[in-house]
Structures are given as C-alpha cells and as structure tokens.
N, C-alpha and C positions, 0 to 999 in steps of 0.2 A: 625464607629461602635466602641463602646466601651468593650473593655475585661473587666473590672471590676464586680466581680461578690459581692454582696454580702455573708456573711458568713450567713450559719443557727445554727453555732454551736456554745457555750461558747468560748472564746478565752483564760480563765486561769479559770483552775477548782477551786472550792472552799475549802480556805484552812482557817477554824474554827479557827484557829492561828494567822489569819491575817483580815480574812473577817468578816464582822457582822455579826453575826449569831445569829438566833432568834428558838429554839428546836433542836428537836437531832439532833446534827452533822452525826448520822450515819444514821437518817431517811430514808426512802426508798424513800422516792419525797423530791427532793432540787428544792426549787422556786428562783429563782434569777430577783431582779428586777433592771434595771438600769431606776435612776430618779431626779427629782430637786425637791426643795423645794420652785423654785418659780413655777411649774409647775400646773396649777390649775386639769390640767387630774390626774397628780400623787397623788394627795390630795383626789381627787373624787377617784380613786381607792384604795385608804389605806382605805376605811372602809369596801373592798369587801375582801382585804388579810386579814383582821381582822374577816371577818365571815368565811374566807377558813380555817382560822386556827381555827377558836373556833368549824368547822366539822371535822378537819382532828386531830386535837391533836397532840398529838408524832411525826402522822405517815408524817410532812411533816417540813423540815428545810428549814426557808425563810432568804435570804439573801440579801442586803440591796447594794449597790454600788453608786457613783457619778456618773451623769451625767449631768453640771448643766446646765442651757437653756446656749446656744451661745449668746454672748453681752450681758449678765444679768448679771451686777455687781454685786446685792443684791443677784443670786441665786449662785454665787459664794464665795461671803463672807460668807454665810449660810453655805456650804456644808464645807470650812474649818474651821467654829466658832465650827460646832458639833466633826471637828476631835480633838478635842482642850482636850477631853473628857479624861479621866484619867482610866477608866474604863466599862466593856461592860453595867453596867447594866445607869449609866451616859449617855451614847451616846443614848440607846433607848429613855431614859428619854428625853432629848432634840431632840429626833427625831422627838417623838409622837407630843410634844409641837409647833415645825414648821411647819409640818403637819395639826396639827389641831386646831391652838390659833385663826386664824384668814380667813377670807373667804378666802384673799388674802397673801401673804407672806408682810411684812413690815419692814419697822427701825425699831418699837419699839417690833416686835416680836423680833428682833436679840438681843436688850437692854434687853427685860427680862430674853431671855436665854442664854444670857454672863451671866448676875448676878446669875441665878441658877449655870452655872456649876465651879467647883473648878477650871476654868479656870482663876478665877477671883483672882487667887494665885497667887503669885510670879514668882512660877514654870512654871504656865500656861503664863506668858506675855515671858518670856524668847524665846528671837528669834528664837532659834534654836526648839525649841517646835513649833512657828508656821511656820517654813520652816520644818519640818516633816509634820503637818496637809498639808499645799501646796503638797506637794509632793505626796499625800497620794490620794491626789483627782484630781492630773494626773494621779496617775496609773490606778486609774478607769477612768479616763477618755480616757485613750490610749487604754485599754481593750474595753472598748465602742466601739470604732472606728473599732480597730481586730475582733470585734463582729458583725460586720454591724448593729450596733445601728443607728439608724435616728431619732428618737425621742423618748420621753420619755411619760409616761411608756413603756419600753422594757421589756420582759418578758421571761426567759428561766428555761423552764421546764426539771429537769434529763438534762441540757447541751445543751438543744434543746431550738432553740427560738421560742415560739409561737407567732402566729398572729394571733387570734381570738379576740373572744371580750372579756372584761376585768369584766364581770359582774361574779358572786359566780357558777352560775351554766356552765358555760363555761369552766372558768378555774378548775371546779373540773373535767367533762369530761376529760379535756384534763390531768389531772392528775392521772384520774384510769383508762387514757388508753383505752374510752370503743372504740368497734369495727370500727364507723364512724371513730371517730378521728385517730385510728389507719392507714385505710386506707388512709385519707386523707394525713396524714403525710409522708405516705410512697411515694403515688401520686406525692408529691410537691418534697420528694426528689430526683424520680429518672428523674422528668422535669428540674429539676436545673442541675444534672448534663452532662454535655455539651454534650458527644456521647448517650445522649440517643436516639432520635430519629433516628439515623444511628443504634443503636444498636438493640433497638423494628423493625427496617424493617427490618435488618436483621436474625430477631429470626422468624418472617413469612414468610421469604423467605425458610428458612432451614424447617420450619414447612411444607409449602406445598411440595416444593420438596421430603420431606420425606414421606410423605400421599401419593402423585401420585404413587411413587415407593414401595409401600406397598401393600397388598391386599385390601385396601380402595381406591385404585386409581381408578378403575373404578367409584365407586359410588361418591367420592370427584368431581369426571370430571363433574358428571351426574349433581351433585347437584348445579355448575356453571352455567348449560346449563336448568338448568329448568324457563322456564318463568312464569313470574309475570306481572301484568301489573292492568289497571284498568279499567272500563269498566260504562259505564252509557247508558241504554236503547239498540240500535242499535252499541252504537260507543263503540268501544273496541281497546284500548292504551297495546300492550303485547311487553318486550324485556325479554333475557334470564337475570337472576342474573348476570353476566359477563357483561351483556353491561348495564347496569343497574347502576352498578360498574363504568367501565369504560366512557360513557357518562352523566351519573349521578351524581355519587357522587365524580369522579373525577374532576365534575363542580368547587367543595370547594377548591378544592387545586390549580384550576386556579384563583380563584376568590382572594385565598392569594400571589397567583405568581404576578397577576395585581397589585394588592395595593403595594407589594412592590418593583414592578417596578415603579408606578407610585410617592412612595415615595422617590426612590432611584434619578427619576431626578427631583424631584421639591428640596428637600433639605435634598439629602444623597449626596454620593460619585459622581456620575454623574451627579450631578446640576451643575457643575465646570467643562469647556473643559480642562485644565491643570490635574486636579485628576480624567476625566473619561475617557482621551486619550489613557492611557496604558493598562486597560482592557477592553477597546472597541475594539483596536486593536487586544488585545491578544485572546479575544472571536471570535471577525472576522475570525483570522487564525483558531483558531481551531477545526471552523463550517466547514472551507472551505477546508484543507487539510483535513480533516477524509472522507468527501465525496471524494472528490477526487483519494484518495487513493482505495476506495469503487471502484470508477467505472473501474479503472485502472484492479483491479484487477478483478472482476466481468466478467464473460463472456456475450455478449451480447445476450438478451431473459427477461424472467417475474421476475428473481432475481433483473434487472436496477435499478427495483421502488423502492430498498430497503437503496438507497443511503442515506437517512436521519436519521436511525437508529443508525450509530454510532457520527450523528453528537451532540447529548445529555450529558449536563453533570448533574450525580443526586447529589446535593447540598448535602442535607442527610448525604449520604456517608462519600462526602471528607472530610466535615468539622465536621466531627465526627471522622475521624481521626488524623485531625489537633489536636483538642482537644485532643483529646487522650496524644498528643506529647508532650503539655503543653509550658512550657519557650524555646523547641526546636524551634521553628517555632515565628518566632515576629509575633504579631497585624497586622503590616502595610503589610503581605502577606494573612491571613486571609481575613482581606480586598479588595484585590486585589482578589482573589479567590472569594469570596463574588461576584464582584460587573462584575465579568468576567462571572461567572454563572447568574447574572440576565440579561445580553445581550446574552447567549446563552441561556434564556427562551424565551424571544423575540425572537431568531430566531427559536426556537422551533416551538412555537405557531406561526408563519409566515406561517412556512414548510407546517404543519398539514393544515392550513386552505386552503394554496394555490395547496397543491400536496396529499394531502392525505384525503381528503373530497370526498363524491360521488357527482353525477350531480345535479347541484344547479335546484332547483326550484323557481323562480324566485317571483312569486306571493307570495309566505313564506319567500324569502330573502328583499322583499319591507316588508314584515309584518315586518321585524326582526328591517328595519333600523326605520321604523317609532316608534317604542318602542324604537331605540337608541335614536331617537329626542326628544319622551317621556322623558327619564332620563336627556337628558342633559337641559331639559326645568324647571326638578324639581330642578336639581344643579345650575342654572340660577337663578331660583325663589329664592335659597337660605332656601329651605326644609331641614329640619333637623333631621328631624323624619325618622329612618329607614324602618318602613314597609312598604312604599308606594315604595321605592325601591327593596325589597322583593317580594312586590309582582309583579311588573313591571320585573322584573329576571323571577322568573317563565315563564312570559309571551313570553319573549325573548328567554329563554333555548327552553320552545316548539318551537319557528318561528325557531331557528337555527335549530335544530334538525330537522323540516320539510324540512327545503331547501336543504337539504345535505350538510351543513358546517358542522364540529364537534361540536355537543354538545357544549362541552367543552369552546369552544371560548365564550360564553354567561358570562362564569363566572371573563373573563380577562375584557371583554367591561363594566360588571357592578360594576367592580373594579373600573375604569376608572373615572365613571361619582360619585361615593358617594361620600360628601364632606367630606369635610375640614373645619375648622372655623377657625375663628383668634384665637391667645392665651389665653385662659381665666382667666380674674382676678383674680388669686388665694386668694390674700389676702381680696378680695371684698366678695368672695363666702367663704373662711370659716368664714368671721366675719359675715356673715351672717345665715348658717347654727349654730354657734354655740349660737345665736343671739336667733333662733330657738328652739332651743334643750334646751339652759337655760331657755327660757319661759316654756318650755313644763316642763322641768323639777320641775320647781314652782307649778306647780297644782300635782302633783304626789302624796300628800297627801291626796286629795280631796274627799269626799264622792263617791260613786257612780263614779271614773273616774279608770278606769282599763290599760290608756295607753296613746299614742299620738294620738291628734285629726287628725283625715281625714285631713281635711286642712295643718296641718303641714306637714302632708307626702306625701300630693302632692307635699309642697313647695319644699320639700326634694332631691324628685325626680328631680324636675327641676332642680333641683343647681346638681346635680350626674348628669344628662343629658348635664348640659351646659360643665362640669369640662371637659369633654372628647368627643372628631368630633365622628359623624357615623363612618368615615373612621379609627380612629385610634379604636373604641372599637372593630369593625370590626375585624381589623385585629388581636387586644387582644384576642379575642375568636374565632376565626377562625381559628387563626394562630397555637393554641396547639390541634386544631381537626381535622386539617391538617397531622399534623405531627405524633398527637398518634393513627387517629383514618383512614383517607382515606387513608395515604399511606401503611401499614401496610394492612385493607382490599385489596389494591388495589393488593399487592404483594404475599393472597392468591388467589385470585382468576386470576392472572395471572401469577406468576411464577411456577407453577406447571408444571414439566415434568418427562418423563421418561427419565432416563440416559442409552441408548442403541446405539448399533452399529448401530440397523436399522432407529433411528433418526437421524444417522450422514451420514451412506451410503448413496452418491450421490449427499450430501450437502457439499462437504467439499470446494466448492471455493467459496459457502457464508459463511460458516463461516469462514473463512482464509479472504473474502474481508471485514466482521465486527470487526475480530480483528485484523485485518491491521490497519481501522480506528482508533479502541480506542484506543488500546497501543501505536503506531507509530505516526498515524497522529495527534493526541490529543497536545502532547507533542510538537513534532516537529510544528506542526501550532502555537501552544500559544508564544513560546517561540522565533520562526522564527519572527512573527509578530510584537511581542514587542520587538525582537530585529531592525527590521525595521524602527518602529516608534519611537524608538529613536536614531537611526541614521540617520533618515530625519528630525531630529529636533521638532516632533510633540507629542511627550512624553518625559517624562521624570520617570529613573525610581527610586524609594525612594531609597534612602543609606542604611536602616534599613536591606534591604536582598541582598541575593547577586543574581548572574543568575545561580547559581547552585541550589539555593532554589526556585526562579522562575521557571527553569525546573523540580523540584518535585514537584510544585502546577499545573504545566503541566500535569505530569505524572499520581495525583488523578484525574486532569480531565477525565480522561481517564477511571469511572466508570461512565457508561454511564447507564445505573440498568433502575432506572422509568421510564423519556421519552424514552428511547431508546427500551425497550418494547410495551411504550405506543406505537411508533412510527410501530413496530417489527408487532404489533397485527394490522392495520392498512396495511401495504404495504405487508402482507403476508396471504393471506385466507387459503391457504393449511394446516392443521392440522400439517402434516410432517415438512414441509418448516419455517412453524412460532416454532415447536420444537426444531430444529437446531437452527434457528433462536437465542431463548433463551439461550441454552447450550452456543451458539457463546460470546452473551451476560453476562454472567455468569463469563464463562473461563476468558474473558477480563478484564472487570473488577477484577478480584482477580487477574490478574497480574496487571493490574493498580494500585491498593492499594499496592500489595508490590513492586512495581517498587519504586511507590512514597515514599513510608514511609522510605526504602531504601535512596535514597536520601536524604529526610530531615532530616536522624535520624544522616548522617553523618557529613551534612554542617555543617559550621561555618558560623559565623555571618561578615560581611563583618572587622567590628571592630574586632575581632580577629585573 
C-alpha cells in the first residue's frame, strides 16, 4: 500500500513579482496553468484560456509556470530560451509564438524565437543569464511535483487544482463557483482526506444514538422495522428496512470486502508467505483470544452464541485514526493493520456463514452453488462485460438468502469470480484514442456536423472499457459507496439505542464478556501471535516499528463497531440483550481507540 497522496492544493502561491502574470494581480479568480510548449494538449487549450479571458476580463489573473514534457529536450530548451526574456511584456510575446507558430513545437520555432527576443544580446548569451532561466524552470518544476502535477495542462483554480475538462464552458463553471461544482469539489475533498470514512460513520453513529434517546426514538425504531418488499401477482417478497439494510445493502460492502481480499492474495501484501506470515498470525490470535476470553467469561446458557461478536475488527475506524496520527505511525504498521484486518474479514464472513445463518435449505443452497458455477463459467469464458455478472448476483443473493446462509455472503462469492485482465497497453490505447479524437476533431468545421460520430464513441468506449478489469472499476466505484454511502446507512439503522439502566440490568456479564474480548483479547491475541510466529522462525517482523507500536495497532483492533454489531444483531434476537449488547460494543471500542492512540502517540520509532 502506498501512503503517497497526491496534493489538491497550489504548492507556492502566486507572486506577480516573480510569476508570469497575465491581468490584475489582485483579480478575484487566479488560473494557474502548469505546462510545456512541446505539449500538443497545452497548445489545444491555449485558445480556450484565450476565450476565458476575453469572458472574464479584469475579473480573472492567469498565470503561466514550467512544466516541460519528461525526456523532451526540445520542451526543455523552449521553456528556458523563453526565460531568456528581459521583460513581461517579451516573455508573453515569445510564449504566444511557441504556442501557436506551428501544429507541432520544432527547431526552427526555437531559431525564430531566439532572433525575436533581445536575447540575442550580449547580455542575453552571458552564462549567468542562462543559468538563472535553468533555474527558473526547476523552480516550477519542483513546485509541479509539490503540486501533484502529472501532466500537463495542470490547472489550479483560487489555489485549487481542477480536474475537469479543459474546454471555455467548464473551466468558467468551475471559476464562478456555480452550485454543481461547488459540491463536487467539496465531495472529492473530504474523500481524499484519509479519516474521512471513519469520521462520516462515526457522525451516524452519534446521529442515531442521539435520535433513539430523543422523543423521536420511538418513531426512528418504527421507521426501521417498517417493511417494504415487492410483490408480483400471488408471490409477495417483504423484509423490514433494517433487514433490508442489513441483508441487502450490506451485500455492497461485502462484495468490496471480497475483491479486496481477493486482491490482497493474488498481488497485494499476502500474495508473498514471508510478507503475509505476520498478520496472518497476528489476525489468527486476535480472532481467537477475543472469543476465547468471551466464553471464559460468559455464563453458560443463550448469551454462548455471542462469542463471535467481539471477534471483529472495523477497518473504518482504526485506520482513520492511524491517519489521523500522520508521520506518528510508519507505512509499514498501517500495512500490517491493513492486511491483519482483511484475514479478520475472512474469518468474519467464515463465522457468520458457518454459526450464524438459519437452517439451510438445501434445494436454494444447490440453486446458490449452480449460479456459483454459472460465474465461474463466465470468468473461464474470459467475459468481460459486467452486467451479466450483475445480474447472475441478483440471482445468487435471492438463492443464498432462500437457503438460510446470510445474504451477504453472495456479495464476497461474486467478488471472487469478476475478472481480471492482463495489463493494458497503455501506450497502444492512447495512440489510438488520440488517433480518434484528432480525426474527429478534423471534421468539427463541417456543415451540418454538431459533434463525434456514433462510431467514434463506441470506439471510445471500448478503449475506456479495455484501460480498466470489471474487477478493478468494480471496486473503484464500489469501493467509495461502501464507505460513504452503506456503512454509514448501516450504522443508522443499526446503532440506535437507548442509554438506560434497564438496558444494562441483568446484562452485565455480556457485556463485561464483549469487552473482555475487545479491549484485552484483541491486543493481547495480535500481539501474542506475532510474537510467536516470530519466535518459531515463521515471520518475521519489519524494523520500521517497534512491538510497542504493534501493540497499539493491537489495541485499535479492538473497535470492533460494524461486524461486531453486524455479528451482535445476528447471535442476539432479544431487543434487550442485542441493547446491551451494542452499549457493550460502543463502550469498547472507545476504550480501544484511546487505549491505542495512547500508545502510538507515545512510541518511538525503533531508530530513535
């Protein structure tokens, strides 16, 4: 897993004194473009900033920076022949001219625009004059970099980098701000930053607990428990919203749990028995002491079946607090954490299907597996197309859900079987979309033609469809409606309680055996484990953290929140029982997080 995030922000604000500036420095919209002058995109959109500006006038200061292609000689001689320039109104002159002399950027554009500019002066050949231009066009170029620039044209609007499209009526939206763009931008920033999704379920967790314990708590409860369903002639399909929720839409968030387990051992962290020993281990122990400690303390009777409740850790969470912590916490425990949580989803989804499912139905569990041979006939075939597995899921979610397995399990198996492709020829497929697009782009004068022909945009599609597997667009959009959109439903319509005595009267040694498990055994299992299997020589554990930071990624494991409700709601029918239950739930985890954060905020890194 990689920590590197890209920047969305300018990396050196704009200084009229030093940057090329083209209208008022005090403008209320500064456009900043990072770009080359052998770049043929940057060329094609200089005559769109040429029409932004002849709309916006005054009201918009565009700002010019180096970026020049990587291993382009000629786009690097260009961007230091124009610093060469003696003054601003010079530089624009010789900008416009590279820009726009020729389709392509060439030698003999550089020979005409050496001889215009008074570079061609004494002054101008003098060494030191061109080791200042060099200079001038690393600093934009280093800024580029601090920028998360990746290609050119780059564009940051007010300091902001946009990533739409580069055409007059796009970039003016995103420049007055209107409503769309506004949200959108807000959207992408608060996904980028790292605790968001621990932070969004935790703002629905506090929401519903706040509603149940309100005077809307009753009607909130009711509004769970009202069924919906679908109905055609005689046959009538009804669950309440809650299970609806919970077997339904919680499908999505196993269906992202699958793929990334299934990516995590073909070629992530546990593809490799030396890099996936130590949090296999560590996951092992701390499935198996939490339960353990459960049953220990648990009196024997109907609380037994609750033993897998605190064996869950909700990813979410922890690694929303790692983040949080920043340079406290190295990469290489993140990863460990990472990859200890997708062996405790696995054993998760084990639990549920083997001890927490009703009475299979056998005739619906044959229906289930001949739809599994269904997929893995299409994945055989080498299908590529996703709807046909779409819809083949549907089919499988109804057979599981008939046989008494969970639900849910449908949505890890159809994880499983969606492909994968080989690597795709990037450089084959853009020379050929742009191959595309320059044709289309040739008739765009043409009488009577208003756009790209049908034909091209099928082509299009295909080349967008090959560039990325079912599996990984899968998980690209799956993966952010997982996170913003089912767990957060999942945690109103499930963490809602009331905080009362008479919830906890007569519960107190389940909840005392679920935070037994989470706080105590969580820790003590992860930590026990991986210290075993690397004293039996079967792991080994990185240098980068020490084992007092390994016991604070212990200790986050120990918010046990989603599956251990998921689990809670499940091994407990009683209204009362599954109450506590949660409170238990709750209470734990928020000693877990500051057990852990505790921890990590003290260690030191084994190097110091």
């Amino acid at each position: 897993m990689s920590e590197t995030k890209l920047s969305s922000w300018l990396d050196r604000t704009v200084n009229p004194d030093y940057d090329h500036v083209l209208g008022d420095r005090n403008a209320e919209i500064t456009l900043v473009e990072y770009g080359s002058y052998a770049c043929p995109y940057c060329r094609s959109a200089n005559d769109q900033i040429a029409r932004v500006r002849d709309r916006f006038g005054q009201r918009v200061c565009y700002v010019f920076r180096h970026r020049p292609i990587t291993g382009s000689d000629i786009a690097r001689r260009a961007a230091e022949l124009v610093e060469l320039s003696r003054d601003p109104e010079e530089f624009w002159h010789a900008h416009v001219e590279l820009m726009t002399r020729s389709e392509t950027l060439t030698e003999d554009d550089l020979r005409v625009v050496a001889g215009q500019l008074a570079a061609t002066s004494q002054e101008g050949q003098d060494d030191s004059w061109r080791e200042k231009a060099k200079a001038r066009v690393e600093a934009d170029e280093a800024s580029a970099r601090a920028s998360g620039v990746q290609f050119t044209p780059t564009f940051f609007i007010n300091g902001r980098r946009y990533d739409g499209a580069w055409d007059e009526v796009s970039l003016s939206e995103a420049m007055l701000k209107t409503l769309g763009h506004r949200v959108r931008s807000a959207a992408l920033d608060f996904a980028s930053w790292g605790p968001s999704a621990g932070i969004l379920l935790l703002l629905a967790t506090i929401l519903a607990i706040a509603i149940s314990n309100s005077p809307l708590g009753p009607a909130f409860d009711h509004f769970w428990h009202t069924d919906a369903g679908l109905s055609l002639g005689n046959w009538t399909f009804r669950m309440s919203l809650q299970h609806w929720v919970n077997d339904g839409l919680v499908t999505l968030f196993f269906l992202v749990v699958g793929r990334e387990i299934k990516r995590e051992f073909t070629v992530g962290h546990l593809a490799e028995r030396r890099s996936a020993a130590l949090p296999v281990a560590a996951a092992i122990g701390g499935m198996a002491i939490p339960a353990l400690l459960y049953i220990l303390v648990i009196p024997a009777g109907a609380w037994g079946h609750g033993w897998g409740v605190p064996m869950a850790t909700d990813t979410a969470f922890a690694l929303a607090l790692i983040a949080m912590m920043g340079s406290r916490v190295p990469v290489e425990l993140r990863i460990f954490l990472t990859a200890a949580a997708i062996v405790d989803d696995i054993g998760a989804i084990i639990v549920v299907a083997l001890f927490y499912s009703e009475g299979v139905q056998v005739i619906y569990l044959v229906a289930a597996l001949v739809t599994t041979l269904a997929l893995a006939a299409l994945n055989r075939s080498h299908v590529y197309r996703t709807s046909p597995y779409l819809v083949l899921g549907l089919v499988l979610w109804a057979c599981v859900h008939a046989s008494g397995l969970h639900a849910t399990l449908a949505g890890v198996i159809l994880a499983l079987f969606i492909p994968t492709r080989p690597p795709a020829d990037l450089p084959a497929l853009a020379a050929q979309a742009n191959s595309i697009i320059s044709a289309e782009a040739r008739h765009g004068s043409e009488v009577l033609r208003h756009g790209p022909s049908l034909t091209a945009l099928q082509a299009l599609d295909a080349i967008h469809d090959r560039w990325e597997s079912p599996a990984d667009r899968l998980l690209r959009h799956s993966g952010a409606r997982s996170s913003y959109l089912v767990l957060p439903v999942f945690a109103l319509a499930n963490a809602g309680v009331v905080i009362s005595f008479a919830n906890v009267a007569g519960h107190e040694w389940l909840m005392a055996a679920i935070m037994a498990g989470l706080v105590l055994g969580k820790p003590i299992g992860i930590l026990g484990a991986a210290a075993l299997a690397v004293a039996l020589g079967l792991a080994i554990k990185p240098k980068e953290y020490s084992w007092r930071q390994l016991a604070g990624a212990g200790a986050l494991a120990g918010i046990g929140f989603t599956m251990s409700l998921f689990i809670a709601g499940q091994a407990f029918a009683p209204v009362d029982t599954f109450s506590a239950a949660k409170i238990a739930v709750f209470a734990a985890s928020v000693i877990s997080a500051l057990l852990g954060v505790a921890v990590l905020w003290g260690a030191k890194r084994p190097a110091e």
